[in-house]
C-alpha positions in Angstrom: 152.5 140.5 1.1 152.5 140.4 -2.7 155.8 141.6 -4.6 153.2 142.8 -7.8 150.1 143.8 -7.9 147.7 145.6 -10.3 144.9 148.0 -8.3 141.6 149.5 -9.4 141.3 152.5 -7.7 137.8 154.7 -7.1 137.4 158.3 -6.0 134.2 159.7 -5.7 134.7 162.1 -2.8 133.2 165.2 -4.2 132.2 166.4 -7.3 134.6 164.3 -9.5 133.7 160.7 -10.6 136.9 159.0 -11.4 138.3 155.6 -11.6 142.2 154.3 -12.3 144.3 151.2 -13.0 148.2 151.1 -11.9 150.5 148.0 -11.8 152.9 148.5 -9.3 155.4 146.9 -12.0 154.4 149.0 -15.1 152.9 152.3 -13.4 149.7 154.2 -14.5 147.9 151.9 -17.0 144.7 154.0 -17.5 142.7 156.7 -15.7 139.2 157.8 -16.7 136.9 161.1 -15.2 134.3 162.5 -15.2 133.3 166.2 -14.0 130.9 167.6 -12.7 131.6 171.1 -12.6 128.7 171.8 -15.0 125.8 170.0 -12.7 126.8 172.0 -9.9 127.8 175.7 -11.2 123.7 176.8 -11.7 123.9 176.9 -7.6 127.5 178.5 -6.9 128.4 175.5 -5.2 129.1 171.3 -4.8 125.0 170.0 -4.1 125.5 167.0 -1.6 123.2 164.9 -2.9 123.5 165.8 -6.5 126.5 165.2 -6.5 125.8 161.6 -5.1 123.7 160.9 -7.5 126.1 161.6 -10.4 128.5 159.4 -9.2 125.9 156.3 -8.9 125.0 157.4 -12.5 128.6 157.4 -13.9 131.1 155.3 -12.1 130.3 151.7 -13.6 131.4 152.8 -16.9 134.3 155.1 -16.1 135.2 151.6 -14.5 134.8 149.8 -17.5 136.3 152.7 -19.7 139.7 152.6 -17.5 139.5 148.7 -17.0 139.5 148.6 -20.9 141.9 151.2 -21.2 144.5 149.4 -19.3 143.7 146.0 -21.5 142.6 144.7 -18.2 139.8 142.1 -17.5 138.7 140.8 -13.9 141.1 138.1 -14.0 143.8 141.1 -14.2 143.2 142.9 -11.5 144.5 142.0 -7.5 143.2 144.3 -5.6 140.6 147.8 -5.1 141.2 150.4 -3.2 138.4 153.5 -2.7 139.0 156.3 -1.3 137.1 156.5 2.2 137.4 160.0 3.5 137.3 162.8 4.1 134.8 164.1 1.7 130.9 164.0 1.1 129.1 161.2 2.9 127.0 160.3 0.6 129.7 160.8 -2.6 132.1 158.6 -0.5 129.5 155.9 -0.1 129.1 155.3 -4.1 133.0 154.4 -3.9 133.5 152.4 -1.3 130.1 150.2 -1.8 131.1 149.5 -5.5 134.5 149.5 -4.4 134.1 147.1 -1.5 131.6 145.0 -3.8 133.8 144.8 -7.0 136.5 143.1 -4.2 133.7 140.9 -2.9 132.4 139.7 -6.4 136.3 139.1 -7.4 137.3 137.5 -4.1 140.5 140.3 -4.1 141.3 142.5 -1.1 140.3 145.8 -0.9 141.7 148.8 0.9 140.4 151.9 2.3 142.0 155.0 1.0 142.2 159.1 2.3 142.0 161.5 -0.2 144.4 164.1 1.5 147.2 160.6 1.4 146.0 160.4 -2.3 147.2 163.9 -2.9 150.3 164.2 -0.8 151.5 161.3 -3.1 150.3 162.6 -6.3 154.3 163.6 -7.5 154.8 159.9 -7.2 153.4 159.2 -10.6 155.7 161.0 -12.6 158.7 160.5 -14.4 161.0 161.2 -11.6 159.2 161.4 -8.3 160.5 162.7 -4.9 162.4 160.4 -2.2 161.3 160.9 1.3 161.3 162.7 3.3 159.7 165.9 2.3 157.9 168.9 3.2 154.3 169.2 1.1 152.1 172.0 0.5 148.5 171.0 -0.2 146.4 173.5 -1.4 143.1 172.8 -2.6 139.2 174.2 -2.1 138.7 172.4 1.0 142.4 172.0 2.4 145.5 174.5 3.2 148.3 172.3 5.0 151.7 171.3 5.7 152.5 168.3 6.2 156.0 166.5 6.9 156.0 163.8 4.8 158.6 160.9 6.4 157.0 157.8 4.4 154.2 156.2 3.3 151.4 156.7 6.1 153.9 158.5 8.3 152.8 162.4 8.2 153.0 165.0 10.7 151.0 168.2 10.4 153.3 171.2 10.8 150.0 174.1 10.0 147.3 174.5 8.2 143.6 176.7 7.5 141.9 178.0 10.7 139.3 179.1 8.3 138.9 179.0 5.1 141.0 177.2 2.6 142.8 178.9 0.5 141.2 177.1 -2.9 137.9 178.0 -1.4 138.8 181.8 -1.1 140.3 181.8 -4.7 136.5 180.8 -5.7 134.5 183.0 -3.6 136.5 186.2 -4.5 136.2 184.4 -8.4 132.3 184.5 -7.9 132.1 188.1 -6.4 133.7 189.3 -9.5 131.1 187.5 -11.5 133.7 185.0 -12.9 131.2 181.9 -11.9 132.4 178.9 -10.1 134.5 177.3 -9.8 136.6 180.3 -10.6 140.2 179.6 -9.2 141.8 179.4 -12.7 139.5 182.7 -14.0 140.7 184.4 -11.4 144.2 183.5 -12.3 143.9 183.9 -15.7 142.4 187.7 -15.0 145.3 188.5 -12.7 147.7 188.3 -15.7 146.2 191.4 -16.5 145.9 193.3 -13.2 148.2 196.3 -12.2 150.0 195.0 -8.9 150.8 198.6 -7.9 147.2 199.4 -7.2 146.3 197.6 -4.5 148.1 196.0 -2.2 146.2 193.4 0.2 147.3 192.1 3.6 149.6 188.7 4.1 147.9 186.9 6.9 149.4 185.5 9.7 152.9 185.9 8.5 154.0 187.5 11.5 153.0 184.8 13.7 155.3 182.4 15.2 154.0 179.0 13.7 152.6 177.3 10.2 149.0 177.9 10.1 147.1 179.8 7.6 144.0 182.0 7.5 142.3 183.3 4.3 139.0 184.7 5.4 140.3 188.2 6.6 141.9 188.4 3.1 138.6 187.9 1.6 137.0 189.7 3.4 139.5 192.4 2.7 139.0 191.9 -1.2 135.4 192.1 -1.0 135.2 195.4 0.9 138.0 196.6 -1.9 135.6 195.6 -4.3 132.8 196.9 -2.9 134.7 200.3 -2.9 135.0 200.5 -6.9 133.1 200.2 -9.8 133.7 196.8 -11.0 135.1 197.9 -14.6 137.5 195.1 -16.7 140.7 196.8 -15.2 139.6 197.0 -11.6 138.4 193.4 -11.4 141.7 192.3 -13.0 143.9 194.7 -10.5 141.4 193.4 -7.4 142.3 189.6 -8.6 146.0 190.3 -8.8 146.4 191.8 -5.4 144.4 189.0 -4.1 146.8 186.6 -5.9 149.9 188.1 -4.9 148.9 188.3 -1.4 147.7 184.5 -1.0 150.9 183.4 -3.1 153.1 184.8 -0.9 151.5 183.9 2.1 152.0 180.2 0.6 155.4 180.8 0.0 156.6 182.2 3.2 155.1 179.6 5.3 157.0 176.6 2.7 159.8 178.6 3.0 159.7 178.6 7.4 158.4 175.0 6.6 161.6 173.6 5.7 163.7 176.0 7.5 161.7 174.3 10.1 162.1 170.8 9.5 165.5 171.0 8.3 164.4 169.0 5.0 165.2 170.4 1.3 162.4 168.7 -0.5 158.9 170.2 -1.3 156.2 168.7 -2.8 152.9 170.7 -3.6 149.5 168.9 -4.6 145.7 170.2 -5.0 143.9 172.4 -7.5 145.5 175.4 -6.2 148.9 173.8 -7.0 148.0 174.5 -10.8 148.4 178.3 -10.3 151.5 179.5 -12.4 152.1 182.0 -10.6 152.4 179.4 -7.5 154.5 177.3 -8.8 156.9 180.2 -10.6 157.2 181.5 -7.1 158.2 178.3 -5.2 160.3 177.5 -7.8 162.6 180.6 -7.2 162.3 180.2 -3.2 163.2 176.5 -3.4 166.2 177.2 -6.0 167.8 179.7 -3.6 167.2 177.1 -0.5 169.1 174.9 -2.8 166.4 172.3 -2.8 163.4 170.9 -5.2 160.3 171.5 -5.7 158.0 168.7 -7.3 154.4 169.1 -9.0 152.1 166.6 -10.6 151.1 167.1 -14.1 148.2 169.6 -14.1 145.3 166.8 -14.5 146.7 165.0 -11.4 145.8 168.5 -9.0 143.0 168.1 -8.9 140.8 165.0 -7.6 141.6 161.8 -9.6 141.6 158.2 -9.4 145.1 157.9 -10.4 146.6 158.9 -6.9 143.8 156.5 -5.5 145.0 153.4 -7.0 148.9 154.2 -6.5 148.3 154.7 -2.7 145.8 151.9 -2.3 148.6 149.5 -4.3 151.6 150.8 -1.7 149.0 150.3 0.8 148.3 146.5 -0.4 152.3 145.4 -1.1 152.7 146.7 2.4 149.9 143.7 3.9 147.1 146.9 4.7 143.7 145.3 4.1 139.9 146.2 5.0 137.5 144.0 5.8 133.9 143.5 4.4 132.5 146.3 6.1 131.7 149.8 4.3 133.1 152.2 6.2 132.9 156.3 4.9 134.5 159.0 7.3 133.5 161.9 6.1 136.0 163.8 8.5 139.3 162.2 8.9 142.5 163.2 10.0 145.6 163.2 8.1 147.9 161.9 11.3 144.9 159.4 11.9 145.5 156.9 9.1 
């Protein structure tokens, strides 16, 4: 095992190309990204194999943007890590190739990373991170779940989505008020404005014994509410709040039997959802009168990013964890199976 080492780390899982260099001695050096939120909202949706493409187009020189960023050359860097599930196939595969290559070409060893370990971890590049053990809330479009947290690549699932995540409701009821996609943060934003006396909308499975989540009903709820109404300014905005309150609290009743649960005072919430003010405002409060912490990343780290990448893939490496030269993509892979 090395005592230092400085990672290149690679994400390219979905629809975000981006690429990161952290020194396990001096932290984040540099992270670079690119989006593609603007190939992809035309069709309502992340295209596979658009989205593929994209990353073959742009991931070379968000690696040279970040390597310069750091003041790094080859000679710099000790090891790679890529992010190697779960996520698109073919998006996955433009990582880990270069990825695996770039270690190849440099003769350094290179370490398979999972995106949902990439997110859990996230708080960990701040200022003043969170000890283990803790409870963590990820909340994302493709993930709801809770996860018990006891160390680096030690996680037990406590609940999560039986359907549909709760990101990925957030931009489905964002869309069916014409707000486009992605529309998570729109929808926020236009919840600011709505009346939360005039509708009230159902908290799924909060009276079942357990942690898991469901947010179709609640959409499907929202959309028959909408389809109810004329769709004026006001109603849209009083639709999106009830929506919001309802999936907020939902969030924060299961985190709050989460660590009633586990016995743990320590909550950690990561994904795109994890942005939401009122999210956050709300956990904050319920955490406070636990007599606990809550811990965020900064808002760029939410969502996907190479940043949480290389830090996991660099604990990974100073712990002896190495792949060998085959490239290997699980586009479905569990949390608990690392």
């Amino acid at each position: 095992m090395q005592s230092e080492m400085r990672v290149l780390g690679i994400e390219t899982s979905c629809d975000e190309t981006a690429v990161a260099v952290y020194d396990s001695e001096k932290g984040l050096l540099a992270h670079a990204l690119h989006s593609q939120i603007m190939t992809h909202a035309a069709y309502g949706g992340v295209v596979p194999e658009l989205a593929s493409r994209d990353h073959v187009c742009k991931v070379i020189s968000l690696i040279e943007e970040a390597m310069t960023g750091a003041g790094s050359t080859a000679k710099d860097i000790t090891g790679i890590a890529y992010t190697a599930g779960p996520g698109l196939a073919g998006a996955l595969l433009v990582g880990a190739s270069v990825g695996r290559s770039i270690g190849f070409a440099w003769d350094l060893p290179t370490v398979e990373v999972h995106h949902m370990e990439g997110h859990l971890l996230a708080p960990m590049l701040e200022p003043d991170p969170p000890s283990y053990p803790f409870v963590a809330l990820l909340v994302s479009g493709g993930h709801t779940m809770l996860v018990k947290v006891t160390q680096l690549g030690n996680y037990t699932l406590l609940g999560e989505s039986v359907d549909d995540a709760v990101g990925e409701a957030f931009d489905k009821i964002a869309k069916l008020l014409g707000l486009g996609y992605p529309g998570g943060a729109a929808l926020a934003a236009l919840a600011e404005r709505g009346n939360s006396q005039r509708f009230h909308f159902p908290r799924p499975m909060i009276n079942r014994s357990g942690l898991d989540f469901s947010f179709s009903g609640l959409k499907t709820f929202a959309a028959n509410t909408a389809s109810e109404y004329a769709l004026d300014e006001q109603t849209k905005a009083d639709i999106a709040r009830a929506f919001q309150d309802a999936a907020v609290e939902t969030l924060v009743i299961k985190c709050h039997r989460a660590l009633r649960l586990t016995g743990l005072n320590t909550l950690v919430v990561a994904g795109g959802v994890g942005a939401n003010l009122a999210l956050r405002a709300q956990l904050q409060h319920m955490v406070k009168e636990e007599g606990g912490a809550v811990y965020f990343p900064r808002h760029e780290f939410c969502t996907d990013n190479g940043a949480m990448i290389a830090y996991v893939g660099c604990q990974r490496l100073l712990a002896g964890h190495k792949n060998g030269l085959a490239i290997r993509v699980l586009p479905r892979w569990a949390l608990d199976a690392i």
